[in-house]
C-alpha positions in Angstrom: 0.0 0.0 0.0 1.3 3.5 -0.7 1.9 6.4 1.8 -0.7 8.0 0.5 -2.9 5.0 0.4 -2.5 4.3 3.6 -2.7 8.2 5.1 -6.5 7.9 3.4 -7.3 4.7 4.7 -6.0 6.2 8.4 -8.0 8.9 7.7 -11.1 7.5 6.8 -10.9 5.1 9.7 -9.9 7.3 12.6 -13.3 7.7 14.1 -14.4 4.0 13.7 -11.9 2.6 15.7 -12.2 0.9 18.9 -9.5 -0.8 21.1 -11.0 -3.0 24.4 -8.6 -3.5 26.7 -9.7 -6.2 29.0 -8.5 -6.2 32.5 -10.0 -9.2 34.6 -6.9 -10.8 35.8 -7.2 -11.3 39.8 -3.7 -11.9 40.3 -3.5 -15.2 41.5 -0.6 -17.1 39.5 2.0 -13.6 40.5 1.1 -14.7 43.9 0.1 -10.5 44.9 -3.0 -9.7 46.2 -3.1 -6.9 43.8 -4.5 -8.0 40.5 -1.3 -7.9 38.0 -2.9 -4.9 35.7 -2.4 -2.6 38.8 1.4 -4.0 39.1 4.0 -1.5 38.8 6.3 -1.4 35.6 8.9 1.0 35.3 6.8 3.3 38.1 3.5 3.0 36.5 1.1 0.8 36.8 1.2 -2.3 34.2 -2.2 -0.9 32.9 -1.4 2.5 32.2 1.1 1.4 29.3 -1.0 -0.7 27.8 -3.7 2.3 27.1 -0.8 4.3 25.6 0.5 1.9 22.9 -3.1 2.3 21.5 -3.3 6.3 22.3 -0.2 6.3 20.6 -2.0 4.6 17.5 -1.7 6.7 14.5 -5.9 5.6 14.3 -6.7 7.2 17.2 -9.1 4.4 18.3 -11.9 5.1 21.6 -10.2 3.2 24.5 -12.7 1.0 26.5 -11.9 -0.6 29.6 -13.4 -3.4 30.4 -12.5 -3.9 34.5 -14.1 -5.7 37.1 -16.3 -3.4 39.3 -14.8 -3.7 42.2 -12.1 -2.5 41.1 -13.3 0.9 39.2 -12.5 3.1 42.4 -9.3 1.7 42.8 -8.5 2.6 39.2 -9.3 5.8 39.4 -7.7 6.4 42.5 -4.4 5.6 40.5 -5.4 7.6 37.7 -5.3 10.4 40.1 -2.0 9.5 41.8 0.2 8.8 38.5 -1.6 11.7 36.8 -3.1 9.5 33.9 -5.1 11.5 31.9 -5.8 9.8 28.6 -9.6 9.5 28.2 -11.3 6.4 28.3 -14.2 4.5 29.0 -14.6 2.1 32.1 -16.9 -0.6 31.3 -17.9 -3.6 34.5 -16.3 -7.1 33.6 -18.3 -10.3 33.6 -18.0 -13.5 35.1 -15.2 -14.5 32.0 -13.1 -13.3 29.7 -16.1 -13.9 27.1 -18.3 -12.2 29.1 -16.5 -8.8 29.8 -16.1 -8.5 25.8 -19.7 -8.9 25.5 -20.3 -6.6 27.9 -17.7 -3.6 26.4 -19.3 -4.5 22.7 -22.4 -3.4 23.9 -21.3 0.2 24.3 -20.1 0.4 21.0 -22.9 1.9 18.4 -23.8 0.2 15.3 -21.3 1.3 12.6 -21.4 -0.8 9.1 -17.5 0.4 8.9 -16.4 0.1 12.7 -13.4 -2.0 13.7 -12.6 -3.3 17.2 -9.3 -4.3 18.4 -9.4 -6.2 21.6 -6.5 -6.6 23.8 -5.6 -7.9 26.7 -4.7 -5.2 29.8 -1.6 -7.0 30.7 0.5 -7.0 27.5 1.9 -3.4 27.9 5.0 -3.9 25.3 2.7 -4.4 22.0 4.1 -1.9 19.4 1.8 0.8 18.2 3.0 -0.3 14.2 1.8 -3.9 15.4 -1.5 -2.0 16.3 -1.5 0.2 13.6 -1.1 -2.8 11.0 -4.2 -5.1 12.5 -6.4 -2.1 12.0 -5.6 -1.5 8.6 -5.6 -5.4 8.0 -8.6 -6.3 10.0 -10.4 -2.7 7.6 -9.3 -5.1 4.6 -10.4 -8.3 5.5 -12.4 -8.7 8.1 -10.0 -9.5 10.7 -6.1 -10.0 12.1 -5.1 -11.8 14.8 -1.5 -11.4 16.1 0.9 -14.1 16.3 4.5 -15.6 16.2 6.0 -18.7 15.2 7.1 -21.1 18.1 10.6 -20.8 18.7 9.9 -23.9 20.6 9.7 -27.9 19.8 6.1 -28.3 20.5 4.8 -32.0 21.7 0.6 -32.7 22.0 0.1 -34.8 24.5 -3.7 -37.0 23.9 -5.1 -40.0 25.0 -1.6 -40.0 27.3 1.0 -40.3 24.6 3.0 -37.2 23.5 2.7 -36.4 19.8 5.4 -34.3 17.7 4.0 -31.6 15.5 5.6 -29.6 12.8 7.0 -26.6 14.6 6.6 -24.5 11.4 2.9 -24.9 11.4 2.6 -23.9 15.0 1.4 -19.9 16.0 1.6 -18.6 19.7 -1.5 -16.3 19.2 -1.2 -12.7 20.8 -3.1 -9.7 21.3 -4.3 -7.3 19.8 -6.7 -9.4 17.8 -8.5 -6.9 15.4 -12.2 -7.5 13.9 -15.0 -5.8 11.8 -17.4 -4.5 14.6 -20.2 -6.8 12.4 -18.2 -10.1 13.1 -17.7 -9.7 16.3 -21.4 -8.6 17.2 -22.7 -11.6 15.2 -20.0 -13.6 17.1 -20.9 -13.0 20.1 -24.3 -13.8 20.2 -23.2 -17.4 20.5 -23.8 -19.0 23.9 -20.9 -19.1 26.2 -18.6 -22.2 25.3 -15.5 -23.0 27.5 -13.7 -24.2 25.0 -13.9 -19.9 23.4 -10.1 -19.4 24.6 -9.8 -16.0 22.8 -11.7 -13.7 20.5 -10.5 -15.3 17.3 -11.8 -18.7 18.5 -15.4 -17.1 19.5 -15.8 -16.0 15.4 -13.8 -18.7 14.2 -17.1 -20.8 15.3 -19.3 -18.6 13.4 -17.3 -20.5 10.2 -14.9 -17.1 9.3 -11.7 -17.4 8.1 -9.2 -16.4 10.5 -6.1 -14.1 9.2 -3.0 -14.1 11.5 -0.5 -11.3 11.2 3.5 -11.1 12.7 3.7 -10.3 15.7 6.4 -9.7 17.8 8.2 -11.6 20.6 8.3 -8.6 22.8 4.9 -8.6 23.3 4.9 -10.0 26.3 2.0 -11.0 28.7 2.5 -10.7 32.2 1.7 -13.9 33.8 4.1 -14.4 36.5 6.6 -12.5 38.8 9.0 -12.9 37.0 7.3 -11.6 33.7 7.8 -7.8 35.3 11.5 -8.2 35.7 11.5 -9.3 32.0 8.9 -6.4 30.8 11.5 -4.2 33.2 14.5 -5.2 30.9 12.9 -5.0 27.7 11.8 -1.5 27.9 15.2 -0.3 28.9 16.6 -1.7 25.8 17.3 1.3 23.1 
């Protein structure tokens, strides 16, 4: 696509973009009793650099946060004390992740030409030209997932023997994964299913095509402890 292609496609698509960031994690496998989104990296909360990346977004998509209620005075409280002024939206969470992405769809309006990126609030090192791509991807055709190649030998274990498969032909699927607002609301009025591990999976059952797009091995999600020490050293490197 040309630079000029592209600056009209950004242009046209600036005020039907949407990026939900959803922040249900409770904190458990960091072993904190603060929930890991509220962790601090570099200073500032884990959270707060995740809404930037997309801020930063040369689409300039509506941020929706998509939090657990209990949490929403806490947020703001550290909204206040870091001085985090970037506007959102705070949206209650559901009982899964599933759930909490119905819920922020539902303040979207209707828009034929709407796209929705939906992230997940505790991978604060994606790159805004990562971002940037899966819009103008997902604007094409219908949808782009994030992903990398397995650097890994990866083994399948079923019916209690281990089975090789081709490494080449295995994705670790990421986030942001990027949608036409009318997939995802068609999508999503499918029943809860456990087996719905992301969004791609929830449209995949609708019978769409799937289109993954690099990613990058940076983009980290912060899991465990020592995920922040990681995060930490990556974003000191130049």
């Amino acid at each position: 696509m040309s630079n000029s292609n592209l600056k009209s496609q950004i242009s046209n698509l600036k005020s039907h973009c949407y990026a939900l960031i959803v922040a249900g994690g409770s904190g458990s496998r960091m072993l904190s009793a603060v929930p890991k989104q509220f962790l601090l990296l570099g200073g500032v909360p884990v959270l707060m650099h995740t809404i930037r990346a997309f801020y930063q977004s040369q689409f300039k998509p509506k941020l929706i946060l998509v939090l657990p209620a209990d949490f929403h005075t806490y947020w703001q409280q550290l909204c206040l004390e870091h001085s985090f002024t970037i506007p959102h939206q705070l949206v209650s969470g559901g009982e899964t992740r599933f759930h909490s992405v119905k819920n922020g769809l539902d303040v979207i309006e209707d828009n034929t030409t709407a796209v929705v990126a939906i992230h997940d609030a505790v991978r604060p090192l994606t790159d805004t030209k990562i971002i940037d791509h899966s819009y103008t991807c997902a604007a094409e055709h219908g949808n782009a997932v994030v992903a990398v190649k397995s650097r890994d030998s990866v083994r399948q274990l079923k019916n209690n023997r281990s089975l090789s498969l081709i490494r080449d032909e295995i994705y670790l699927v990421q986030t942001p994964q990027t949608f036409q607002l009318a997939q995802l609301r068609e999508a999503y009025k499918q029943p809860y299913n456990p087996k719905f591990t992301d969004d791609a999976s929830v449209v995949e059952e609708t019978g769409v095509a799937i289109n993954l797009i690099e990613g990058n091995y940076r983009n980290i999600k912060i899991t465990f402890p020592e995920d922040i020490a990681i995060a930490e050293l990556l974003m000191s490197e130049p």
